[in-house]
C-alpha positions in Angstrom: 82.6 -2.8 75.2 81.6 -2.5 71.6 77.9 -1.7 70.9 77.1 -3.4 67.5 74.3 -5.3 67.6 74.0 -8.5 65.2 70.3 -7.4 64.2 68.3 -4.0 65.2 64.9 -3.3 64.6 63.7 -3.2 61.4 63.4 -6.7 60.6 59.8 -7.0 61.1 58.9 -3.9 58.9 57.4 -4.1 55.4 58.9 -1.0 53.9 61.6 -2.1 51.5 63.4 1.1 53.0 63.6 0.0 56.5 64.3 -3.7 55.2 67.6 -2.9 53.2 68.9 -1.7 56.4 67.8 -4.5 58.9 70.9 -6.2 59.0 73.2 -3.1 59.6 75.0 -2.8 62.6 73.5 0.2 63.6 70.7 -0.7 66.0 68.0 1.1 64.1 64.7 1.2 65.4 61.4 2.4 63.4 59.6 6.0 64.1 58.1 4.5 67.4 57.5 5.6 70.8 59.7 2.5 72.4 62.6 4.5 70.5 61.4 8.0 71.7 61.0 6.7 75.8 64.9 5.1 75.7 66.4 8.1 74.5 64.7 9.8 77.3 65.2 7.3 79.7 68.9 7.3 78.4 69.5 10.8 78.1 70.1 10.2 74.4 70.6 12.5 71.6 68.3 11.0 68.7 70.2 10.6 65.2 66.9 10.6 62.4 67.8 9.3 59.2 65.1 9.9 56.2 65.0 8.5 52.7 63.4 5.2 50.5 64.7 2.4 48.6 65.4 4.0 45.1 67.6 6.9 46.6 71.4 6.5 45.3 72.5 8.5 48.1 71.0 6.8 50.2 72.9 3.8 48.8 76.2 5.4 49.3 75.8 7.0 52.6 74.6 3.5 53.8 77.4 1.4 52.5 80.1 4.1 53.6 78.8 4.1 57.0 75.6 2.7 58.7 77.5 -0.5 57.3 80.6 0.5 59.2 80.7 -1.5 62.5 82.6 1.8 63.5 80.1 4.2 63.0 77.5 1.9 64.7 79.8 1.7 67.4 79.6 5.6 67.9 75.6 5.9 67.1 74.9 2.6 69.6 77.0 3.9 72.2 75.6 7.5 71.9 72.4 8.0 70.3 69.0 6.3 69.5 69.5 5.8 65.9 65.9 5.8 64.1 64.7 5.3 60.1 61.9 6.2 58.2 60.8 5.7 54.7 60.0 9.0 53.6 57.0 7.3 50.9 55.0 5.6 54.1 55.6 8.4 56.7 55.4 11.8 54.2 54.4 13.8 57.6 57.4 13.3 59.1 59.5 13.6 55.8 57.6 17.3 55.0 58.2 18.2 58.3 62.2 17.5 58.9 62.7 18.6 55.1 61.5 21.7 56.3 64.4 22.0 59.1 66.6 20.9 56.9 66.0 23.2 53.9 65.9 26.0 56.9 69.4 24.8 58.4 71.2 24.3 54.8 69.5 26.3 51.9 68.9 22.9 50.4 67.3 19.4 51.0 67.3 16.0 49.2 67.5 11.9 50.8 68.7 10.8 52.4 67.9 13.3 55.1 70.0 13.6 58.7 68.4 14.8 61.6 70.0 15.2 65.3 66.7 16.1 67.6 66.0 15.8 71.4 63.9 12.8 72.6 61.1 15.1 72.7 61.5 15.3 68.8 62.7 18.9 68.6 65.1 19.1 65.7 68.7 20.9 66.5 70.8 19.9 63.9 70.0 18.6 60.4 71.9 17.8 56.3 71.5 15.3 53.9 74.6 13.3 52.9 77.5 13.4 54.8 80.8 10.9 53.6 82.3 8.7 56.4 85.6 11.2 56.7 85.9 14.3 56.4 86.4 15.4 52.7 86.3 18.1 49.9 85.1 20.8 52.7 82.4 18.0 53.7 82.3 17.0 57.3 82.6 13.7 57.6 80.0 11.6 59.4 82.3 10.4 61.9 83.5 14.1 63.0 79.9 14.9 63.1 78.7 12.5 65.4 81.7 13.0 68.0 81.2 16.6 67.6 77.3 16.5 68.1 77.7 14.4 71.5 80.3 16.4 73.0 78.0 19.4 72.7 74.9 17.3 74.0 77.1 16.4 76.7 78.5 19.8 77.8 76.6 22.4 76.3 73.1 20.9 75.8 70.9 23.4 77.0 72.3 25.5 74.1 71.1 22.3 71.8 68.1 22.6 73.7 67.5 26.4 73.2 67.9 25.9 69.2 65.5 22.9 68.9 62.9 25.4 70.7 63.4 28.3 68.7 63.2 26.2 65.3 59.8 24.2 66.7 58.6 27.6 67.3 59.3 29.0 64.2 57.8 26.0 62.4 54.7 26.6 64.3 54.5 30.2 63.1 51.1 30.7 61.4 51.0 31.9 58.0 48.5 34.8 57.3 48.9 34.2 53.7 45.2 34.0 52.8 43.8 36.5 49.9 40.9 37.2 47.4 41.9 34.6 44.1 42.8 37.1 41.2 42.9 35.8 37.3 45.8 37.7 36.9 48.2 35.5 38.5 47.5 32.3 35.5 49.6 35.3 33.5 52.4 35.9 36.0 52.8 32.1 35.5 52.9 32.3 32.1 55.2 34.7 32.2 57.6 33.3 34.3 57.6 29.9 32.5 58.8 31.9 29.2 61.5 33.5 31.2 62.6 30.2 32.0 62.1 28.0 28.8 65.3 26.5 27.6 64.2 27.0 23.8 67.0 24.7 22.4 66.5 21.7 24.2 63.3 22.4 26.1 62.0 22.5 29.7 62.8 25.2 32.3 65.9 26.3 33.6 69.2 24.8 34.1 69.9 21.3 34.9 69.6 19.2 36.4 65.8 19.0 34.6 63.1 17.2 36.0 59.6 16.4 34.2 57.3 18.4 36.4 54.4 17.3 33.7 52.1 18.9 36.0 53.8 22.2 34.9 53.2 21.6 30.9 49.8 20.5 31.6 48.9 23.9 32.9 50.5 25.5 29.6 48.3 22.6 27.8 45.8 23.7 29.5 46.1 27.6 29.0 47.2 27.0 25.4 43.9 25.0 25.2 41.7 28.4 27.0 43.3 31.2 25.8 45.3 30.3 22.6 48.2 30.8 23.3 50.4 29.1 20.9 53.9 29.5 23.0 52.3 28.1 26.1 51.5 25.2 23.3 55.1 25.5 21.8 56.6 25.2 25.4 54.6 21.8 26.2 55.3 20.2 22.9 59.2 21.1 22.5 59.1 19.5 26.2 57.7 16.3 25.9 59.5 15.7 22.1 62.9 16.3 23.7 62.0 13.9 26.9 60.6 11.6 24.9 63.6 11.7 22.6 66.1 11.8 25.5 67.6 9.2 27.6 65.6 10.1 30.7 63.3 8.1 28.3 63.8 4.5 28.1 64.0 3.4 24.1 64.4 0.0 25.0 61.8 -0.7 28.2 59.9 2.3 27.7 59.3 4.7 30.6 60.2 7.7 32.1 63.5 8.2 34.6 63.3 10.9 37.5 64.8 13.6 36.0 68.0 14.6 33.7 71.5 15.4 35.2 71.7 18.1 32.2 70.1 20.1 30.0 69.7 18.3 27.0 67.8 15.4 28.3 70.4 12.9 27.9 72.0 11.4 30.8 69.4 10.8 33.5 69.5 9.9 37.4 68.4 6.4 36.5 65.8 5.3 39.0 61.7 5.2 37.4 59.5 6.3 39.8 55.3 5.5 39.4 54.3 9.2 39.9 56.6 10.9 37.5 55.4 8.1 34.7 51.6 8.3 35.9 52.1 12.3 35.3 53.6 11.8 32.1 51.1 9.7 30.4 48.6 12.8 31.3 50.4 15.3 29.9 50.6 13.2 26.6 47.3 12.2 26.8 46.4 16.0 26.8 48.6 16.6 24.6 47.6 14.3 22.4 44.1 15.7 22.6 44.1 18.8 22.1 47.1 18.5 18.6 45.7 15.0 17.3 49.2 14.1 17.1 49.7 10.4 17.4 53.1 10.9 18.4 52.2 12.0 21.8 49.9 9.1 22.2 52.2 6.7 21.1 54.8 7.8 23.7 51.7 7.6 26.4 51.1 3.9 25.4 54.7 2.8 25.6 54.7 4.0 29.1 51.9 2.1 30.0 53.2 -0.5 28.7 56.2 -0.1 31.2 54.0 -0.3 34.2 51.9 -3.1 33.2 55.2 -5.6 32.0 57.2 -4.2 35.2 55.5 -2.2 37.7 51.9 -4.1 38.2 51.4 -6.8 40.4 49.1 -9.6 39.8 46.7 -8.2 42.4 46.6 -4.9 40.2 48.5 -2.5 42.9 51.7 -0.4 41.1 55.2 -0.8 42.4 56.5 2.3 43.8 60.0 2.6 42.2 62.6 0.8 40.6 66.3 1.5 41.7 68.8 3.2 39.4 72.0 1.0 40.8 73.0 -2.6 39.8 76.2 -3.9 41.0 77.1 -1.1 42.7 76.4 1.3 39.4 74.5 3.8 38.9 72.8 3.5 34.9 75.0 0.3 34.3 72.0 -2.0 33.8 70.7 0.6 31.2 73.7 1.6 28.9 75.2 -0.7 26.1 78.3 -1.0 24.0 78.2 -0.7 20.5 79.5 -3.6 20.2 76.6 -5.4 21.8 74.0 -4.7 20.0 76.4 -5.7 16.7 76.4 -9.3 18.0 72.7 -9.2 19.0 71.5 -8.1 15.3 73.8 -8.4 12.7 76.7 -6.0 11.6 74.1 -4.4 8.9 71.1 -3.6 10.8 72.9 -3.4 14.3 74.7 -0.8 12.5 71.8 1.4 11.8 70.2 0.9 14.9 73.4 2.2 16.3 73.0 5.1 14.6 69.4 5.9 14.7 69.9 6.0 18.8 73.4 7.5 18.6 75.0 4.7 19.9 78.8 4.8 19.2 82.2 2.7 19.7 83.3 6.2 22.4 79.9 6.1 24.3 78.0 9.0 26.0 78.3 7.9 29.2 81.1 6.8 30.9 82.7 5.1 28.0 79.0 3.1 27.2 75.8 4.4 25.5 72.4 5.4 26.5 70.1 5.6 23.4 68.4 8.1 22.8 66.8 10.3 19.6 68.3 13.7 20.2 70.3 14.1 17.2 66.9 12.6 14.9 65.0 15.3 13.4 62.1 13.1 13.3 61.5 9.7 15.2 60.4 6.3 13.2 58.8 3.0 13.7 61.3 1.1 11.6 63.3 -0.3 14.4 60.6 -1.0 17.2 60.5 -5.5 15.8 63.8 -5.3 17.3 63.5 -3.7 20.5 62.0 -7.1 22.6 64.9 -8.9 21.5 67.6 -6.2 23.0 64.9 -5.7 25.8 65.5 -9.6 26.7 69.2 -9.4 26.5 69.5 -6.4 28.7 66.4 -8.5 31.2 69.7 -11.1 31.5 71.6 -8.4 33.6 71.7 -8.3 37.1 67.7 -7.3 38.7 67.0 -3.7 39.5 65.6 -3.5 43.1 62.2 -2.8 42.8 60.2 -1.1 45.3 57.3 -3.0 45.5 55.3 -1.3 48.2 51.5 -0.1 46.4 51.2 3.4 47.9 47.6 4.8 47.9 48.1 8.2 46.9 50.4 6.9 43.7 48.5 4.3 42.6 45.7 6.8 42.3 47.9 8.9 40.2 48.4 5.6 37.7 44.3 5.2 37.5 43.6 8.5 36.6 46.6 8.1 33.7 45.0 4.9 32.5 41.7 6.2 32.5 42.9 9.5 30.2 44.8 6.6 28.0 41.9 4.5 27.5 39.9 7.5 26.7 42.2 8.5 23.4 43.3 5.0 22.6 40.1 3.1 23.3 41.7 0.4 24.4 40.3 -1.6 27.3 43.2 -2.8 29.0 44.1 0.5 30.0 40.6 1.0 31.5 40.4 -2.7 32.8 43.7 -2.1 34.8 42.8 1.2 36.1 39.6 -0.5 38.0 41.9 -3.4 39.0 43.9 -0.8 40.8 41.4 0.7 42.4 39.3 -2.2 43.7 42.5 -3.1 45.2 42.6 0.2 47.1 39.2 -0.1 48.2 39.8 -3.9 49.5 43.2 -3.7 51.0 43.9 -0.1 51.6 40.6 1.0 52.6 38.4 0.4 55.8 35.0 2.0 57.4 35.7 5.0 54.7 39.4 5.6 56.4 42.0 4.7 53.7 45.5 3.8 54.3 49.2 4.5 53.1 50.9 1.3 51.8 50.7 -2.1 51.8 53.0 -4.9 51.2 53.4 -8.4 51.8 49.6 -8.8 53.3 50.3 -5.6 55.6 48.5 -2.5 55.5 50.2 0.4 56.9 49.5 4.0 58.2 46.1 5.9 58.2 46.3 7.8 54.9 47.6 11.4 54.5 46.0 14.3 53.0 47.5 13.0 49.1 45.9 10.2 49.5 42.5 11.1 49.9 43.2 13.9 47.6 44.7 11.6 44.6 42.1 8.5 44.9 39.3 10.8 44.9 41.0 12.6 41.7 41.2 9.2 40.3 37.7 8.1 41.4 36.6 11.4 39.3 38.6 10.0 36.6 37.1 6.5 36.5 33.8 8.2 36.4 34.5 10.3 33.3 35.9 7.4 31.7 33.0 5.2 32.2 30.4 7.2 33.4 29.6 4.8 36.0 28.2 7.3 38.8 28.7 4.4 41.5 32.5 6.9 41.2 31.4 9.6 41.2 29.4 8.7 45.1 32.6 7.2 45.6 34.8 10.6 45.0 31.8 12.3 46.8 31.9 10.7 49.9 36.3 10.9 50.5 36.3 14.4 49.9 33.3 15.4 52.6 35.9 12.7 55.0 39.1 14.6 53.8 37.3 17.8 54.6 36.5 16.6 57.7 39.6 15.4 58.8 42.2 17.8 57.2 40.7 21.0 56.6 41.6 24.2 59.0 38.3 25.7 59.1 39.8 29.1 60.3 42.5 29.8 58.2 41.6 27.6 54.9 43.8 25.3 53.3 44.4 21.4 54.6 46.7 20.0 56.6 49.1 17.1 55.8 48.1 14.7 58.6 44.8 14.4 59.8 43.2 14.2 63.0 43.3 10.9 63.0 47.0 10.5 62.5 50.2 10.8 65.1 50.1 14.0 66.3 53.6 15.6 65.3 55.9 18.7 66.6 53.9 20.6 63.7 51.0 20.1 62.0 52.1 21.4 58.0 49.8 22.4 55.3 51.9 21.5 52.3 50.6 23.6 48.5 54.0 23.5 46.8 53.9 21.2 43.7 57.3 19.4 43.6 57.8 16.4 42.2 54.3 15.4 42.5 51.2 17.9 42.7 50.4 18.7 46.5 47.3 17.7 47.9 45.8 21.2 48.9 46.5 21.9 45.0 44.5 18.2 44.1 41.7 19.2 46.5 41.7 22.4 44.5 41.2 20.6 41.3 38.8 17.8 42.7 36.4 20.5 44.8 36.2 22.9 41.6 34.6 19.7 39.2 32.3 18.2 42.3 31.0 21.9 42.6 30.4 22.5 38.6 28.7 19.2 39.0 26.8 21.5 41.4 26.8 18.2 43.7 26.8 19.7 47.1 26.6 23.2 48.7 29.2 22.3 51.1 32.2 21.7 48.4 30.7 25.2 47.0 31.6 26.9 50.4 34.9 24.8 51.1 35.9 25.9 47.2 36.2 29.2 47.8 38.6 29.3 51.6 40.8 26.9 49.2 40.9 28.8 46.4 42.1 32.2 48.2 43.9 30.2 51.2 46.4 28.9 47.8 46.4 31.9 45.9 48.1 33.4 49.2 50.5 30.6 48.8 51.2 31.4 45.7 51.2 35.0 44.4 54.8 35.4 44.9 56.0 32.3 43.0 52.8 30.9 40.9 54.6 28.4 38.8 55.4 26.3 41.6 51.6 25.5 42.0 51.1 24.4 38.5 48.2 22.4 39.6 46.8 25.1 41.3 46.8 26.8 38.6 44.7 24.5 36.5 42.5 24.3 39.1 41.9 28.2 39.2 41.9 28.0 35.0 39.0 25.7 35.7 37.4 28.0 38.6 37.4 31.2 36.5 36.5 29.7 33.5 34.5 26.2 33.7 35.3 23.7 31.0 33.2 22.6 28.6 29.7 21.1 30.7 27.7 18.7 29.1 24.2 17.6 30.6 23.0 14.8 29.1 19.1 13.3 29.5 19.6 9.8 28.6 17.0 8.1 26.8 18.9 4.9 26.2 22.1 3.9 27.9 23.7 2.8 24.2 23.2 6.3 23.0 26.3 8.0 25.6 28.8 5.1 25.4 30.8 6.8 23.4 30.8 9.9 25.3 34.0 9.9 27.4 35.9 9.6 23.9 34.2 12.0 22.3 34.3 15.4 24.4 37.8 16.8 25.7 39.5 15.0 28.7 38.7 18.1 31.0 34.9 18.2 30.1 32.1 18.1 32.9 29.8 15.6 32.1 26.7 15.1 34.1 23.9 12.3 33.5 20.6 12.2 34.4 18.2 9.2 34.0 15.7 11.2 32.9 13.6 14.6 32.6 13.8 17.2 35.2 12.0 20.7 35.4 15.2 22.4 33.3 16.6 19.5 31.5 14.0 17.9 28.9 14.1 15.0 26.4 13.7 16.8 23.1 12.1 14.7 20.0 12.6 11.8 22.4 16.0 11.0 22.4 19.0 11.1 24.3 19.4 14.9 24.7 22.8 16.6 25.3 23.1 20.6 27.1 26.0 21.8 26.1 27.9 25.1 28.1 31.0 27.1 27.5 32.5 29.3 29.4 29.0 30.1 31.8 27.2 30.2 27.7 24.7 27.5 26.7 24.0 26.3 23.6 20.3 25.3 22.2 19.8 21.3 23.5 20.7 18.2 20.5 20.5 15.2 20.3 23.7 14.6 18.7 27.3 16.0 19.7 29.6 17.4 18.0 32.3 18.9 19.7 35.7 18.2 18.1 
């Protein structure tokens, strides 16, 4: 009897994940509890498989086997076979990561578990090849192997998944009194890891991290220290100059395969370019360097021409693979671009983005800046017409899912953009975005994960509350409408309610209105995207300097030392943590302002520093007056105040 099935599953799921996989022979089913009851009522083994719809590994591990009719033979026969999209269900991804990181030293997508019905992990890697290979078991070897124990040793398999749910469930007593000191271990350790000929930390492959260099922006901007500032700018000129940028679509790739900058891992993700534009934003700020907010604007520009829909949500991804390819809708011959401008000027453009007749990569070109001292506007009027060439290739898949938590990363970015470009359509699609969070991924004050296609999915996660109520904060300082600021008030005193541990500090990923899991994590790392205990840092340290409520005051302080227990051994993995402490210790600039006339403060959000406090009152109060009646601004540094005026001028 053969056990492939001509559809599983999936095929009435929205995630773009669990839709590239409904037609596989494997007879998937989603994380649901029909799956979990028929491996128990089976006796099954349950075969997990993690990842999302950009991952080239995913791709590959797919194609060589949950395509295979063999495989699916072996998983149909012998297991309950279940995936998840890691960007709709990150509880489930955070947790399993864990395991895996705990079984091989590593992690990455897609991820393999092998659990009990019950869910209790016992085996767990990432890719594995159809055959054996290279010292790599092969998929195939794995799953015989893996049944023959279930079947004749399982209370061994059962043993192991115990020990590691118990081990997961361990409580950390991590918790200590916040101490200055450790913003200088981080600086520290960044300039023992600065790669100071071709930027960014460490060894490749090289990923953006911008929340790291806006900490050193930020610490540049507090204490003066000009290497922190050296590190950030050498950073984001080599990115920028790099392939992992774009030079003919604009945007930002996930990371570099090596340590110039050059040849990236192709796919564009909406956080990494959301993250980006704030770190040139800031650092656009704080050097008046037009260069930084140049690159800022043609990332924007990215997201609106390719990553927006019309309803105003961001795309999540695009893929990095076309025709089978990694990078092959992105790299050109120079012989191309010859025929598309002329030998003369598609000569020079050839060499202005080291574009050559050998290629570097695999025989084609990815332009880039990296051997231009200086960059230049001089080609940009040619750029559309190469851009619409290359749109002529075959489509990127796009992951078109609008996820809550990213989507408020991309507000907050358009709202810092607007706020050093002054233009409106950076402002006008950061509110589009966010009404369209509050309309179809919000209910009753509960907010939700994804949507796509008219579906909603998923109460939200602890990053989502965290990041819309960051960009909520933003939208306020960019407009100074305080319906945002009620707005940001109100999701955190829900996010406290539902995710934080009121014994031990610090909040937990899922909330207590979510599936209750084999472990409930408290995630404070910041990889790829800042955690959310380290955004609830950040967000609870400006709503208490806005002195708003007494309760943010007394949740403030459990989060502040419940992180710095996280992360006194290894602070620059908590780099927005570490602003947030920045901020704690030393507030950034405050500025009270008694409006007289609503005119008088339009300008306002351009005019003081991105990071500034800026509180307005309608009118007189006991310790804030109107001086020689007019708009009257109280300005603080660092816990100092300066006499009340009724003009600014800051910077």
């Amino acid at each position: 009897m053969r056990w492939v099935y001509l559809s599983n599953h999936l095929s009435n799921e929205t995630s773009p994940y669990l839709l590239q996989h409904s037609e596989n022979p494997v007879n998937w089913y989603p994380w649901c509890q029909e799956a979990f009851q028929k491996a128990k009522t089976e006796n099954k083994p349950i075969f997990l498989s993690i990842g999302y719809s950009t991952c080239h590994w995913c791709h590959v591990m797919a194609h060589e086997s949950f395509e295979d009719e063999g495989i699916a033979e072996i998983l149909n026969q012998n297991y309950i076979s279940i995936k998840v999209d890691k960007e709709e269900r990150p509880d489930i991804d955070s947790i399993y990561m864990t395991v895996c990181q705990a079984y091989t030293g590593s992690g990455g997508w897609p991820t393999s578990i092998f659990m009990t019905p019950e869910q209790k992990p016992f085996f767990a890697g990432t890719y594995f090849p159809k055959e054996t290979r290279h010292g790599m078991i092969g998929f195939k070897e794995l799953l015989s192997g893996i049944y023959e124990k279930w079947q004749k040793n399982r209370y061994e398999l059962l043993q192991s998944a115990d020990t590691i749910v118990a081990t997961l469930n361990r409580k950390s007593t991590s918790q200590a009194e916040t101490d200055i000191k450790l913003m200088e271990s981080a600086v520290e350790l960044y300039n023992q890891s600065y790669d100071e000929k071709f930027g960014g930390f460490g060894k490749e492959p090289k990923f953006p991290t911008a929340h790291n260099l806006l900490f050193l922006l930020k610490h540049y901007e507090k204490s003066g220290d000009k290497h922190s500032l050296k590190m950030a700018e050498h950073t984001l000129t080599q990115m920028y100059k790099g392939g992992i940028f774009d030079h003919i679509g604009y945007g930002f790739s996930r990371y570099s395969t090596d340590k110039y900058f050059l040849v990236p891992h192709f796919e564009k993700m909406l956080y990494d370019n959301a993250l980006l534009i704030l770190a040139y934003c800031k650092a656009y700020w704080i050097t008046q360097n037009s260069f930084y907010r140049e690159v800022a604007e043609k990332t924007a520009q990215y997201i609106l021409r390719e990553m927006t829909s019309t309803e105003g949500g961001f795309y999540s991804a695009q893929d990095a693979d076309s025709d089978g390819e990694e990078g092959k809708y992105y790299v050109f011959e120079s012989e191309e671009i010859i025929s598309l401008l002329g030998e003369k000027t598609g000569q020079a453009f050839n060499e202005y983005y080291s574009i050559t007749h050998n290629g570097n990569f695999e025989g084609k070109n990815i332009p880039n800046l990296l051997n231009n001292p200086s960059t230049s506007k001089e080609f940009d009027a040619y750029l559309p017409k190469i851009y619409e060439y290359r749109k002529k290739r075959n489509k990127l898949h796009l992951d078109d899912k609008i996820l809550t938590s990213w989507n408020s990363l991309m507000i907050a970015a358009m709202c810092w953009l607007y706020r050093i470009s002054r233009n409106d359509e950076y402002l006008n699609a950061a509110k589009k975005s966010q009404k369209f969070i509050e309309e179809q991924l919000s209910q009753d004050g509960t907010v939700f994960v994804s949507f796509r296609n008219g579906k909603r999915n998923q109460n939200g996660f602890l990053d989502d509350y965290a990041n819309n109520s960051f960009a909520l904060l933003a939208l306020y300082d960019a407009t100074l409408d305080f319906s945002y600021l009620e707005k940001a008030k109100q999701l955190m005193k829900k996010a406290i309610s539902n995710f934080f541990d009121e014994t031990d500090g610090g909040f937990y990923l899922y909330g207590k209105d979510n599936e209750t899991l084999i472990m409930r994590p408290k995630e404070s790392y910041d990889g790829a995207i800042p955690s959310g205990n380290s955004v609830m840092a950040y967000n609870l340290v400006r709503l208490s300097q806005l002195n708003f409520d007494n309760e943010f005051d007394r949740i403030l302080k459990g989060q502040m030392d419940f992180l710095y227990g996280e992360a006194k051994h290894y602070p620059i993995g908590y780099a927005m943590y570490l602003i947030a402490l920045s901020d704690y210790f030393e507030p950034s600039q405050m500025i009270t302002v008694v409006m007289k006339n609503k005119d008088d403060i339009k300008d306002l959000p351009f005019t003081v520093s991105l990071d500034s406090i800026i509180k307005v009152l309608d009118g007189p109060t006991d310790e804030y007056q109107i001086i020689n009646d007019k708009t009257t601004y109280y300005v603080c540094n660092n816990h100092s105040c300066l006499p009340p005026v009724n003009e600014l001028n800051i910077k």
